[in-house]
N, C-alpha and C positions, 0 to 999 in steps of 0.2 A: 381480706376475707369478708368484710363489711359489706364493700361497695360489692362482690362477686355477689352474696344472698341476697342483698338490694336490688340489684339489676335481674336476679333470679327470678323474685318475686316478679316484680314488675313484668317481667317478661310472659310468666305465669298468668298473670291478670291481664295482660292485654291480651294472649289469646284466648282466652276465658268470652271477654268482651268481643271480641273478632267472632269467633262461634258464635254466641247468643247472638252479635247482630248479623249472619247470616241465615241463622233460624228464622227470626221475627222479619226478618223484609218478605218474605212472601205472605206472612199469617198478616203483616199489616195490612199488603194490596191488595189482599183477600178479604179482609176485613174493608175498606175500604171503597172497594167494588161492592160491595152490599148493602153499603149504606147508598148507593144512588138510586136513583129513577130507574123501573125496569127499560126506557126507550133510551137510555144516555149511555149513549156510545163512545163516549172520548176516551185517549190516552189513560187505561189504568194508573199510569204510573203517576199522572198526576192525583196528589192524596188527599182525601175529603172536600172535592169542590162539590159542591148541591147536595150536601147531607139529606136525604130522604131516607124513611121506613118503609115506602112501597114496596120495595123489591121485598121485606121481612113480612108484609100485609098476602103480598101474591103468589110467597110460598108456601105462608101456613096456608091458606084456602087448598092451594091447587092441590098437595101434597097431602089435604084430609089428615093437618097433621096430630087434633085429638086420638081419631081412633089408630094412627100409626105408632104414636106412643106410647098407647094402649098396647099394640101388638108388641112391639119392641120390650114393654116392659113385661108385659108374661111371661116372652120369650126366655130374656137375659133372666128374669127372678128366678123362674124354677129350675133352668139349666142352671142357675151357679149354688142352689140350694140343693139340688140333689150332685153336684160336684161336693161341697163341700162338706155334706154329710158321708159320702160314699170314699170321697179321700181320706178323712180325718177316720175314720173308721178300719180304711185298710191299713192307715200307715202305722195304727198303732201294735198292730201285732209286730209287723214287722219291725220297726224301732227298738221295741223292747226284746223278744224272742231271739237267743244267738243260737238260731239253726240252718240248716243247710236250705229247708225250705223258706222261709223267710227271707234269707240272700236270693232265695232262687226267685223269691214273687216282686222282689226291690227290681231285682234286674231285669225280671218280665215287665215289671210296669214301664221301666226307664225305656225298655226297647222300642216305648209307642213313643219314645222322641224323635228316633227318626227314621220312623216309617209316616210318609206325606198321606195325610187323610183323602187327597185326589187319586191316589194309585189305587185305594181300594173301596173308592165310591160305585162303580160298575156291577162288583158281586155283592156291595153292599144295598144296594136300588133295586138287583136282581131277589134278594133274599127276602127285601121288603114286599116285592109283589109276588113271590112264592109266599110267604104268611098271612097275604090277603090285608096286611096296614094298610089303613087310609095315609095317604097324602094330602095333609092339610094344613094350619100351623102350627101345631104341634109335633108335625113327625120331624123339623131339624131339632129338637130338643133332644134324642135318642143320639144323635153327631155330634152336639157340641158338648153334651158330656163325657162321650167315650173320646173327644180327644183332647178335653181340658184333665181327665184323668192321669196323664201320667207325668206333665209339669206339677200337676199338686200334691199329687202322692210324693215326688221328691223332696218340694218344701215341706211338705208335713212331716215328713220320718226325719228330718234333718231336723227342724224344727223341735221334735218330741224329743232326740236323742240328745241334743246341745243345750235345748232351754227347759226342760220340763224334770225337775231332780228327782228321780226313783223314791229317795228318800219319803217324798209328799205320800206317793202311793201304796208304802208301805204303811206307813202311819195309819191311813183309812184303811190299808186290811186290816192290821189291829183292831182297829173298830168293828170289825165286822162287816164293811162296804162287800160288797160283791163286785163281780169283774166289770160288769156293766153302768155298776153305781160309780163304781171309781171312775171310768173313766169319763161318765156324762157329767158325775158333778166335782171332780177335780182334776182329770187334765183338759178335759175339752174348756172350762172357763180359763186355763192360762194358755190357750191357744188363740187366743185373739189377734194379736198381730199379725201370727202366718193367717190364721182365716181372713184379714184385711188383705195380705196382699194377695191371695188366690182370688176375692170378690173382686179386686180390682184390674188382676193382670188378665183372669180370665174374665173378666165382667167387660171389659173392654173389647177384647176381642168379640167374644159373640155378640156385641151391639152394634158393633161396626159389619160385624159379618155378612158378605151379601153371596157369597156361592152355593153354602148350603141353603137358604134360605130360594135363592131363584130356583132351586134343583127342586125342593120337593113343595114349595108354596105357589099358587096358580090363579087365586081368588086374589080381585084386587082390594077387597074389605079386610085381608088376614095380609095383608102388606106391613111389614114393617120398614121403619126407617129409610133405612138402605135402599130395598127396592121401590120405597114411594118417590124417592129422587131420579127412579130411571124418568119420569117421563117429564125431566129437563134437560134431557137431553135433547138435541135437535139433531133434524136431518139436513137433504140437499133444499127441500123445502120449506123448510122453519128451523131456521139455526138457534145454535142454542142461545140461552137469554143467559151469562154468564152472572150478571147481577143477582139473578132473582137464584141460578144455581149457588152460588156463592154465600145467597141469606138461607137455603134451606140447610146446607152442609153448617152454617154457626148453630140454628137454629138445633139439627141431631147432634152437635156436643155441647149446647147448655148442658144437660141433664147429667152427661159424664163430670162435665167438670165442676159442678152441683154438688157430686157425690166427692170424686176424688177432693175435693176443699176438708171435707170433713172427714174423712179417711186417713187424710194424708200423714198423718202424724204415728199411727198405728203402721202406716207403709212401708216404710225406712228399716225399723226393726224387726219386722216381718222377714223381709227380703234378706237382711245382712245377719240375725241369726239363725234362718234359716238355711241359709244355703252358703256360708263361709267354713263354719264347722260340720254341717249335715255331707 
């Protein structure tokens, strides 16, 4: 029985290791390819020969990557600040309330899981210029909250109903809190780890995000990230510099993985009592 859970383990851990090292062989050659000369064409596979930061110097320039991280960051800050006011808000009726409406709103929000935000871009584009909206970089902010709303609303009402004890918010009615004091200044500060993982699972998304962003942004000074990388792209006439693509793409996840470092500890319990008993 020894040697059976020995060889178990073991067995456990080498595909553990098998995984991870089929993850990291591309993030290396890619990381690797960045570090060279934009003109050095050899063998990727060969790893870190002629260490150079040109390619990291010729992306930030070309890519105007201050004011793109400007844009990127307006973008992502106020879409996931009014996601996470606007979830935390809805889910607490519904968490708490056992009525037929409130099951009725749980499962209207759930239904925007899997309805594809592309199926109803058309009347959605069509409505924006029936209301006379500008298109500029603020109109994907109106998209990435109506469809980061209904993954967060789920972790927040699961979250409120599994981690947040009734008991607390009775106490402060005693006191006298009102509905709104309770819940700004006693459940919403023991929501902090589902609000980490909603800032991080939707905060990622819309920083990566580059469809809604091509669809309604058109000015190349209101470019964020994403689309400040289309133009390393190459054609039949100027192929692409994969080098200098390669340091722009490390260069728009420094900042993610910036944030997730210091996040990441709020993450974990976010997500798992969240969404295990919710």
């Amino acid at each position: 029985m020894m040697l059976r859970r020995w060889m178990g383990k073991g067995f456990a851990q080498l595909a553990v290791i098998l995984i991870m090292t089929l993850n990291l062989i591309p993030l290396i050659i890619a990381f690797s390819t960045s570090l060279r000369d934009p003109k050095d064409n050899t063998n990727p596979l060969v790893l870190f020969q002629g260490v150079s930061l040109a390619s990291y110097k010729a992306a930030f320039e070309r890519m105007h990557f201050p004011e793109a991280l400007w844009n990127s960051i307006v973008l992502t800050g106020v879409s996931v600040i009014f996601v996470v006011l606007f979830a935390a808000m809805a889910s607490y009726p519904m968490a708490r309330l056992k009525t037929r409406l409130s099951k009725f709103m749980y499962l209207f929000f759930l239904s925007g899981l899997v309805v594809p935000a592309q199926m109803v871009l058309i009347p959605i584009v069509q409505m924006i210029n029936a209301l006379h909206i500008p298109t500029n970089q603020y109109t994907p902010i109106f998209m990435f909250i109506t469809c980061s709303l209904p993954f967060s609303t789920f972790l927040y009402t699961g979250f409120i109903r599994s981690g947040v004890p009734e008991e607390v918010e009775e106490a402060a009615h005693i006191d006298g809190a009102g509905l709104f004091q309770r819940f700004w200044t006693v459940v919403f500060p023991l929501l902090i780890p589902v609000t980490v993982s909603v800032i991080i699972t939707q905060g990622v998304w819309i920083w990566n995000d580059y469809f809604f962003n091509m669809i309604f942004i058109s000015g190349a000074g209101d470019s964020p990230l994403p689309l400040a990388m289309l133009g390393f792209l190459g054609d039949q006439q100027n192929p692409t510099q994969w080098n200098v693509l390669f340091a722009a793409c490390f260069l728009c996840a420094l900042p993610l993985l910036l944030v997730f470092l210091f996040l990441q500890k709020y993450f974990v319990g976010g997500m798992t009592v969240g969404a295990v008993k919710g």
